[in-house]
LUMKE-800904 format. One record per residue (C-alpha): residue in one letter; x, y, z; chain. Coordinates in steps of 0.001 Angstrom, whole numbers. Last residue first. Layout:
# LUMKE-800904
residuo / x / y / z / cadena
a / X / Y / Z / A
...
***
This chain:
# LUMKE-800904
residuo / x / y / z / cadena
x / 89825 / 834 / 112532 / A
x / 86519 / 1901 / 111611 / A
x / 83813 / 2360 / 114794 / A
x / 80239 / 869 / 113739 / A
x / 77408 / 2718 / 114656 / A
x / 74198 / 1920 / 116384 / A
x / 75282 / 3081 / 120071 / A
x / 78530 / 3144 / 119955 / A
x / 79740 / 3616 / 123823 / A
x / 81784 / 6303 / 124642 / A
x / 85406 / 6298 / 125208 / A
x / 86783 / 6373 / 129087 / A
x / 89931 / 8469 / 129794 / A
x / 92622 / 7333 / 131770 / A
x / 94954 / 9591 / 133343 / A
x / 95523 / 7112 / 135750 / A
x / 92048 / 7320 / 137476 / A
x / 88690 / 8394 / 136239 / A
x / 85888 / 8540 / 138302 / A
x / 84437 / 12181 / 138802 / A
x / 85838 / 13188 / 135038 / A
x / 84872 / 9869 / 133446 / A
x / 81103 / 10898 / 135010 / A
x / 80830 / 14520 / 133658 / A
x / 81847 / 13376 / 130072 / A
x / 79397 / 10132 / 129875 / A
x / 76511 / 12429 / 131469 / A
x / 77459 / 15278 / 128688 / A
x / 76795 / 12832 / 126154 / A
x / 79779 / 11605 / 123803 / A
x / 79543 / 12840 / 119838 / A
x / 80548 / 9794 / 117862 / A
x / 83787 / 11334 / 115120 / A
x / 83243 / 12155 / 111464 / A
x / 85006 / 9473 / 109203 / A
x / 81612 / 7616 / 107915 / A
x / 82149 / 4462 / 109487 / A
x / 82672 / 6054 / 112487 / A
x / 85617 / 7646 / 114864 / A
x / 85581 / 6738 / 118627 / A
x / 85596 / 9351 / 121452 / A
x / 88106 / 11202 / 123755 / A
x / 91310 / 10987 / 121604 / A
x / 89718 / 12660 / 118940 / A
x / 89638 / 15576 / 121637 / A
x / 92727 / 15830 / 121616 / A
x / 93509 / 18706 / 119703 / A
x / 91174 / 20603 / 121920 / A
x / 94260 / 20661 / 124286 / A
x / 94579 / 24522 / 123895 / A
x / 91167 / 25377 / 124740 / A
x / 88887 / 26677 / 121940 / A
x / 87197 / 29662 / 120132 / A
x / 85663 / 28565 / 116319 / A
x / 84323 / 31627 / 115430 / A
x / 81289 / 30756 / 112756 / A
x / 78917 / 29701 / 115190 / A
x / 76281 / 32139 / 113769 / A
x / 75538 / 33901 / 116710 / A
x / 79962 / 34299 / 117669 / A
x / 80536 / 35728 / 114040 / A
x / 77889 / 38647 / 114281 / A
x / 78919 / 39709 / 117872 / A
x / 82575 / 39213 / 117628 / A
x / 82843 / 40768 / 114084 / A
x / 86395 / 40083 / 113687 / A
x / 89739 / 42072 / 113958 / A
x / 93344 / 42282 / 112549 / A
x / 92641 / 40634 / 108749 / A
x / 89451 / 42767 / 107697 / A
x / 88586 / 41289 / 104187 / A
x / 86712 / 43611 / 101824 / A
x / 85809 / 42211 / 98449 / A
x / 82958 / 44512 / 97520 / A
x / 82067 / 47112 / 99455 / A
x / 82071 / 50060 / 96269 / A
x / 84075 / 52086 / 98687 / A
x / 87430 / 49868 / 98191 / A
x / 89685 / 51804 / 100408 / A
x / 87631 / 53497 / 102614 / A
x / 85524 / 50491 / 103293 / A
x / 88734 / 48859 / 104532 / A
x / 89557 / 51670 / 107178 / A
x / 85560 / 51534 / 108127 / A
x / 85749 / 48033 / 108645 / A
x / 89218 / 48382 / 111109 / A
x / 86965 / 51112 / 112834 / A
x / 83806 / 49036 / 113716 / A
x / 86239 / 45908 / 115005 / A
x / 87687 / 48186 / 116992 / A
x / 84298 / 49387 / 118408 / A
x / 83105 / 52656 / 119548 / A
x / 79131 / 53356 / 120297 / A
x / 80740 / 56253 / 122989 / A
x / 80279 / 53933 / 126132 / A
x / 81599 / 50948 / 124200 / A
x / 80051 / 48871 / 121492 / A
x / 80293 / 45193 / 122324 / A
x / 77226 / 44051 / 122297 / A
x / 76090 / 45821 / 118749 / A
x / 73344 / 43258 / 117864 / A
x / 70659 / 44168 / 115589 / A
x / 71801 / 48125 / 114758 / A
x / 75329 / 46937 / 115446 / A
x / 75772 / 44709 / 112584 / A
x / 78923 / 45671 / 111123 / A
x / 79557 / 44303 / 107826 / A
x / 81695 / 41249 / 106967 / A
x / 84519 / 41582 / 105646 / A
x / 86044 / 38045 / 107185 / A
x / 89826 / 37639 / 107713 / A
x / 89606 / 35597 / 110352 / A
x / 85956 / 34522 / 111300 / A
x / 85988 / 31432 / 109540 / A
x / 87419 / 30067 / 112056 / A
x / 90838 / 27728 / 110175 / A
x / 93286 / 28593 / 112519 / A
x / 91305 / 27249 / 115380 / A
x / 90380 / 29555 / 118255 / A
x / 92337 / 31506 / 121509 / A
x / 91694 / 34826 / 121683 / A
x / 93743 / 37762 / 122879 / A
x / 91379 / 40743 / 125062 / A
x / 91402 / 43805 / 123554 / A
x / 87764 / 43258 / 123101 / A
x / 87218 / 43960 / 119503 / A
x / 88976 / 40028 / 119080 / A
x / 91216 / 39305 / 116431 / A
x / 94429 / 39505 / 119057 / A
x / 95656 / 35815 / 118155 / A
x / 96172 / 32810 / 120441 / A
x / 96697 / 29820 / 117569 / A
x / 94818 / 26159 / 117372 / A
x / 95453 / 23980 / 114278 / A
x / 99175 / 23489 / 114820 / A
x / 97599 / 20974 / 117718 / A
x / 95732 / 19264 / 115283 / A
x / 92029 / 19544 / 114359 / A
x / 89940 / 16761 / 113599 / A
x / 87593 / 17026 / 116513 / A
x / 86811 / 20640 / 116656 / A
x / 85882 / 20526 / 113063 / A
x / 83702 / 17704 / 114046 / A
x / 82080 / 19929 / 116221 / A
x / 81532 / 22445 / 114043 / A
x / 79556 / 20151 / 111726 / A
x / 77518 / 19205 / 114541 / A
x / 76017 / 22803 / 115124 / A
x / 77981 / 23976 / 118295 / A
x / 75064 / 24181 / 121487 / A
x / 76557 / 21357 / 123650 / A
x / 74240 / 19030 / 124899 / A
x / 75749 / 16478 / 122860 / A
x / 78860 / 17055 / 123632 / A
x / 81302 / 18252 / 121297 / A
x / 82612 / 21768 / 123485 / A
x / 82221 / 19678 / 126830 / A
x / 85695 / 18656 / 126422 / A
x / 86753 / 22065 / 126281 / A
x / 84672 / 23017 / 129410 / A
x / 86260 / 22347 / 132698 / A
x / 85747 / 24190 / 136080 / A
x / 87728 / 22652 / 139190 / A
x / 86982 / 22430 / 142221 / A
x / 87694 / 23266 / 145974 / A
x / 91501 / 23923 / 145427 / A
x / 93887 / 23005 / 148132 / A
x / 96414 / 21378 / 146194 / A
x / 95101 / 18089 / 145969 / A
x / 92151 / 19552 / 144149 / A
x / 94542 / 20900 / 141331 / A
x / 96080 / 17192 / 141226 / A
x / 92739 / 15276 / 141270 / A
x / 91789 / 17624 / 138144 / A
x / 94280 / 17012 / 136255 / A
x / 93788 / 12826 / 137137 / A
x / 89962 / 13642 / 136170 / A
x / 91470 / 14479 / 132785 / A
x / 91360 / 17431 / 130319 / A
x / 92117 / 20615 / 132951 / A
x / 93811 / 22862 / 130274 / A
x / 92184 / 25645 / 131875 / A
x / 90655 / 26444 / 135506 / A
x / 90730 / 25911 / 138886 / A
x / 88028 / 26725 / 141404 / A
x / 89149 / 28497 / 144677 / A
x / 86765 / 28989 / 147939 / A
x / 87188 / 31560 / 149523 / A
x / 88439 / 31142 / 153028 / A
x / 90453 / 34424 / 153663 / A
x / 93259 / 34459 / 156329 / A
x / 95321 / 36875 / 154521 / A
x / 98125 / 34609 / 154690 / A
x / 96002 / 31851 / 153776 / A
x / 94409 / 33812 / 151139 / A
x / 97621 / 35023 / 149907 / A
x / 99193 / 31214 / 149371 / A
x / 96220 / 29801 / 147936 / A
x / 96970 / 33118 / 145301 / A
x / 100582 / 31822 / 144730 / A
x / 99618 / 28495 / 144281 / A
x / 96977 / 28778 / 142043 / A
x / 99174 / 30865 / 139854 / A
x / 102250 / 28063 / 139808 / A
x / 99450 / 25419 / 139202 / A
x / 98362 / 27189 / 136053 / A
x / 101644 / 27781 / 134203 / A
x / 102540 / 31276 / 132927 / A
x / 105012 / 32381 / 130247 / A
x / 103125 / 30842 / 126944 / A
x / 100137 / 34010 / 127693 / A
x / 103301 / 36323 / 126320 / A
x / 100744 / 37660 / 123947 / A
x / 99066 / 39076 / 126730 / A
x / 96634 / 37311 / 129620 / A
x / 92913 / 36841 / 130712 / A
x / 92626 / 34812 / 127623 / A
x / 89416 / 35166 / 125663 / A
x / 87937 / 31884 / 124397 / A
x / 89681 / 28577 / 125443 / A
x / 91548 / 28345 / 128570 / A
x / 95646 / 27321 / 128218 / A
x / 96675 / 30432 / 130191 / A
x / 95233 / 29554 / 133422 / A
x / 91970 / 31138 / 134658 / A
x / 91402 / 30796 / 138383 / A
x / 87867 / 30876 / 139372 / A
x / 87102 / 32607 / 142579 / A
x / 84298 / 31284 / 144879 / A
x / 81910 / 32783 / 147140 / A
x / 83015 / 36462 / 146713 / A
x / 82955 / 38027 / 149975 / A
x / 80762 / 40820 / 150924 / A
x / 81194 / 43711 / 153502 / A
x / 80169 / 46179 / 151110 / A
x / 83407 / 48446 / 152066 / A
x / 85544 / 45915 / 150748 / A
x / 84225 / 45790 / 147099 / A
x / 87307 / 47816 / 145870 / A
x / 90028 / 45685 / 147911 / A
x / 88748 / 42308 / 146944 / A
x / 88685 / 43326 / 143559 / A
x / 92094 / 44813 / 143463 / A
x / 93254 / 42033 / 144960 / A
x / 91524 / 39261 / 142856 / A
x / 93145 / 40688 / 139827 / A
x / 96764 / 40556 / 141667 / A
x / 96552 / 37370 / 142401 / A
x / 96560 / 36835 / 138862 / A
x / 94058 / 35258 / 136154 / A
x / 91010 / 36250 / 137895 / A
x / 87361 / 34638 / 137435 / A
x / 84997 / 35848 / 139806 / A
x / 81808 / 34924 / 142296 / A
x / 78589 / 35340 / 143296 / A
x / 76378 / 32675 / 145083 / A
x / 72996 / 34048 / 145739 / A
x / 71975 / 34658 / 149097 / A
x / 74200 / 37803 / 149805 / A
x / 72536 / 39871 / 146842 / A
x / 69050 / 38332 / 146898 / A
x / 67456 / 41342 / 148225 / A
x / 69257 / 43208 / 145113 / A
x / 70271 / 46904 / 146977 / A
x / 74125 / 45381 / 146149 / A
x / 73722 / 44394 / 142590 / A
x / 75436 / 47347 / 141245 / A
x / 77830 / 47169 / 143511 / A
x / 78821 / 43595 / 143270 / A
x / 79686 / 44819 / 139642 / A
x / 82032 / 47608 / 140594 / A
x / 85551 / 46416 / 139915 / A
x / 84418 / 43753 / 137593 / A
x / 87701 / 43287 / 135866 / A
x / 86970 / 41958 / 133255 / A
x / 86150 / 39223 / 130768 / A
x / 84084 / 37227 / 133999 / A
x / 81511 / 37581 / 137007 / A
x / 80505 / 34316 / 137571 / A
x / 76680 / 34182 / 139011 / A
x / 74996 / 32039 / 141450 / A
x / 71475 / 29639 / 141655 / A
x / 69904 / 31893 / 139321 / A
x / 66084 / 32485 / 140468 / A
x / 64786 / 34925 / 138080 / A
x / 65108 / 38227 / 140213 / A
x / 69025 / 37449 / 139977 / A
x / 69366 / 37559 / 136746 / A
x / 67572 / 39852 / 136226 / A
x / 69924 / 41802 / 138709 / A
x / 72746 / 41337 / 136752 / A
x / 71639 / 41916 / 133345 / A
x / 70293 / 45254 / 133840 / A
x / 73074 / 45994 / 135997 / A
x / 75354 / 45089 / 133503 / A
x / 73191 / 47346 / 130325 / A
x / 73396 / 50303 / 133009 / A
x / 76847 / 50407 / 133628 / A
x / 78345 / 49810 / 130257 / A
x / 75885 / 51703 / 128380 / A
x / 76993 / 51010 / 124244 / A
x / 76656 / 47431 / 124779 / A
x / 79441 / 46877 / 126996 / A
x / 79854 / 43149 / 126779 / A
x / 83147 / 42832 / 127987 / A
x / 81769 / 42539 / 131439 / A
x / 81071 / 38974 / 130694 / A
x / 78066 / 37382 / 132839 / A
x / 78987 / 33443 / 133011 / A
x / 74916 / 32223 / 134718 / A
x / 75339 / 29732 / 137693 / A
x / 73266 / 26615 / 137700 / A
x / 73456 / 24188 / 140750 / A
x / 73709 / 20652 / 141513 / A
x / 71605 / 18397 / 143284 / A
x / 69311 / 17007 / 141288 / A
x / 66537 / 18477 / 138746 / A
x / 66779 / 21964 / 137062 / A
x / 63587 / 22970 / 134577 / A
x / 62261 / 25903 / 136576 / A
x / 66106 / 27178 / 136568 / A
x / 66588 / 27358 / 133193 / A
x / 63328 / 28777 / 132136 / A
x / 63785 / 31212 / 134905 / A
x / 67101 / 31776 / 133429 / A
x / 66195 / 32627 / 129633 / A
x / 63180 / 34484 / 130246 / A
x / 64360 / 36649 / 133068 / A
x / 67403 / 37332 / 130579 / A
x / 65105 / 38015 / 128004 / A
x / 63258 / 40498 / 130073 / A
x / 66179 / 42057 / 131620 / A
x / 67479 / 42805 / 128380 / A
x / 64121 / 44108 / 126629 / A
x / 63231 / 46643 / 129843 / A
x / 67021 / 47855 / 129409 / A
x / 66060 / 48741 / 125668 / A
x / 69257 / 48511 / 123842 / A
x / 71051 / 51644 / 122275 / A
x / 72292 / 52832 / 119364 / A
x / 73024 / 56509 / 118917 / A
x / 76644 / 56198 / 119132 / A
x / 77015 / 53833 / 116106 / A
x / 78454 / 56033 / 113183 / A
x / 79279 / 54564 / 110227 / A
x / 76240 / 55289 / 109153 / A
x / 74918 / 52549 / 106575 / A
x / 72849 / 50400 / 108917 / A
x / 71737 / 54117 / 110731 / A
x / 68069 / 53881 / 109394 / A
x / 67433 / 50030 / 110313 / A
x / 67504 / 51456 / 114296 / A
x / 63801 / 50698 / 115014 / A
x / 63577 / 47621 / 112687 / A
x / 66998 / 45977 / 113957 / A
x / 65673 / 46455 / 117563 / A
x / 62580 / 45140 / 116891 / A
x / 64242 / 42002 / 114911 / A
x / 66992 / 41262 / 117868 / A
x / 63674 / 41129 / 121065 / A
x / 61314 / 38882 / 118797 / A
x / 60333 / 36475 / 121056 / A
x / 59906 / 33097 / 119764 / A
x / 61101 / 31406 / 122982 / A
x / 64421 / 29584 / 122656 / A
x / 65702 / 30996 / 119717 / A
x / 64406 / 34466 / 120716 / A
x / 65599 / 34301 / 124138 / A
x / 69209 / 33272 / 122528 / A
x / 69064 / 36286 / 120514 / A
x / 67902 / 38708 / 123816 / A
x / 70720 / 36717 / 125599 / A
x / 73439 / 37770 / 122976 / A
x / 76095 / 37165 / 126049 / A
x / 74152 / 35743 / 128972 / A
x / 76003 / 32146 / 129481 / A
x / 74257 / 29305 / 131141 / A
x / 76804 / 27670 / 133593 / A
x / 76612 / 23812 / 135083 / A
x / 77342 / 22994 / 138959 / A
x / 77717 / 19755 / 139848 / A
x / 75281 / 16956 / 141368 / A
x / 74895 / 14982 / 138542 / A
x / 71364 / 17098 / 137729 / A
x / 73074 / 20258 / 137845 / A
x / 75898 / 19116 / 135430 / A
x / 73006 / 17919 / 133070 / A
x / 70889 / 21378 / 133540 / A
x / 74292 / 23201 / 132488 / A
x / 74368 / 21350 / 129247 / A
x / 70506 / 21615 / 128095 / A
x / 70667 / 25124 / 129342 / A
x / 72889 / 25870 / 126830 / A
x / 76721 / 26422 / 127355 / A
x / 77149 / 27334 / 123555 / A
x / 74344 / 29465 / 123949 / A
x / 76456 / 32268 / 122646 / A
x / 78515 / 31843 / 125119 / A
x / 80782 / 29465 / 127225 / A
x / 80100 / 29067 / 130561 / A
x / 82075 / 26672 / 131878 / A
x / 80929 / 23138 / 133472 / A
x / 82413 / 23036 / 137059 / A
x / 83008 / 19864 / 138664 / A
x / 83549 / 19603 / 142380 / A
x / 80720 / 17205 / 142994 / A
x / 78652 / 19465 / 145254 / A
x / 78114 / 20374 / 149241 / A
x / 76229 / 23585 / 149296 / A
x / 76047 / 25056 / 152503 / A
x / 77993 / 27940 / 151551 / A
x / 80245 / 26695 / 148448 / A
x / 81527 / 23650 / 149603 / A
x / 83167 / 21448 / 147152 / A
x / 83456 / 17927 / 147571 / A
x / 86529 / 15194 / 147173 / A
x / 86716 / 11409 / 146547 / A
x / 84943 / 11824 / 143252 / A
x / 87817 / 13484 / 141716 / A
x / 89572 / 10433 / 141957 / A
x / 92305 / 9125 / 144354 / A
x / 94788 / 6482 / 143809 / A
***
């Protein structure tokens, strides 16, 4: 009986443990977390959305509170269009945040950063770039190019010197995705190194409709091994989604994928950058607990527990501090469903906004709960304490029952000083 350790992945003349930790923003995926996968010989993701919040967390800067000061006179305007980030304060918390990364990684893994095109920021093009190439100037080992598209992101990072020596890849949810990529970028002569295939039982933002409950991982990584072969392209392909056991992931390598990339079980880790008590949410919920709803400004549907307590919240907009996911015009759906409410109760009191959230606001204070499908089993994963909350496993324990698992199996952590109930 195989395990996943009995298999590599090759990306260039990398050879790695194919184990993929996702990147899962804001600072979810810290750099604690991806740093672990590195150092066990995997690769680990850092994620970039809200990086100039998560460079002040990590680094005292002050990038969120200068913006807020020099655009506090539109807070009541319900018109956004004239705010904008400094490009010179992106790159420079990204720089921070991935040098710092990288100048810490041990072993023989590698860190990518998760850079979501999504995140529009009121410049689409420019803000990307800007994040892209800083990226890049800081030493990341790769980059996933994800939520989107990405039609012209190698592009923008094609004069970078490190272009074609830094691993770049995609995440597609269709064959047809990775075609139109392909096709777009071909005139740059450059390959993706790896394409992530996102099934329909991911957490976060789906890469799917309502009617995500139609489409089964394996049959989608079939059909696109199946056009690469015929196409006679050797990209590598990384599974994705509802992977929960090394045994899943023996079956997705046995296929003909080079890895896989995992991340709900990583969610209560204790690298992991949830707050504990949102962890334990993610522990105790059920399987009725976790819906696919369309409350994101994104367009994308979402996958989170029932209970986030995001849904329904009035909060209001914070674009002058934040604003990532203003489009080209300062537009967001989120921005219009607030201004609908406002209108009808003008005093602001008791407003509730039921059909959108504030992404950017709700996602830096850990207060929308995204998840996979199977986090309902997470309890299954650990041992429950004296108290009732659940032991949180380290990301070393996680990464290792995926590599040597068999049988489905998975391996509970060790108590340490606690006592498990019955």
């Amino acid at each position: 009986m195989k395990r996943v350790d009995d298999f590599r992945m090759k990306l260039g003349n990398h050879e790695l443990v194919p184990i993929m930790i996702g990147g899962m923003g804001v600072d979810i995926s810290t750099a604690e977390l991806a740093l672990e996968a590195a150092r066990l010989g995997g690769v680990g993701h850092i994620s970039d959305a809200l990086v100039t919040d998560v460079s002040d967390r990590r680094f005292d800067t002050t990038f969120v509170k200068d913006k807020t000061k020099e655009f506090k006179h539109n807070i009541l305007n319900a018109d956004k269009s004239t705010i904008k980030f400094r490009l010179e304060d992106i790159a420079d918390a990204q720089r921070r945040h991935v040098k710092a990364t990288m100048d810490a990684k041990t072993g023989p893994g590698m860190v990518f950063v998760n850079c979501m095109e999504k995140l529009t920021m009121n410049a689409p093009k420019d803000t990307l770039q800007t994040r892209l190439n800083a990226a890049l100037d800081a030493g990341i080992d790769g980059i996933t190019l994800s939520a989107g598209l990405h039609l012209g992101s190698f592009g923008l990072m094609a004069d970078h010197p490190r272009f074609r020596e830094a691993k770049l890849g995609i995440i597609v949810s269709s064959v047809r995705a990775l075609q139109l990529f392909l096709r777009k970028n071909a005139k740059l002569n450059r390959l993706p190194d790896y394409v992530i295939v996102e099934g329909p039982l991911a957490g976060g933002h789906l890469g799917f409709g309502m009617d995500w409950a139609e489409y089964d991982l394996a049959t989608i990584i079939q059909e696109l091994l199946d056009y690469l072969k015929a196409e006679n392209l050797n990209i590598p392909v990384i599974a994705a989604g509802g992977i929960f056991t090394g045994s899943d992931a023996v079956r997705f390598l046995e296929m003909g994928c080079a890895g896989v990339q995992v991340a709900t079980r990583f969610t209560v880790a204790k690298e992991c950058g949830l707050p504990d008590k949102v962890k334990q949410e993610y522990f105790k919920a059920s399987e009725e607990d976790i819906v696919v709803n369309t409350q994101s400004p994104t367009g994308y549907p979402m996958r989170m527990l029932r209970n986030t307590p995001a849904i329904g919240s009035g909060i209001r907009p914070n674009c002058e501090s934040y604003g990532w996911l203003l489009d080209g015009n300062g537009g967001c759906a989120y921005l219009d469903a607030y201004n609908r409410e406002l209108a009808l109760h003008p005093d602001g009191k008791g407003i509730s906004v039921t059909d959108k959230t504030c992404l950017c606001t709700h996602m830096r204070n850990y207060n929308c709960w995204t998840c996979g499908h199977l986090t309902y089993r997470l309890k299954d994963t650990t041992v429950k304490l004296a108290d009732g909350s659940y032991l949180q496993p380290s990301a070393e324990h996680i990464f290792k029952d995926y590599q040597f698992s068999v049988d489905n199996q998975i391996a509970l952590p060790e108590l340490e000083t606690a006592e498990a109930t019955a």
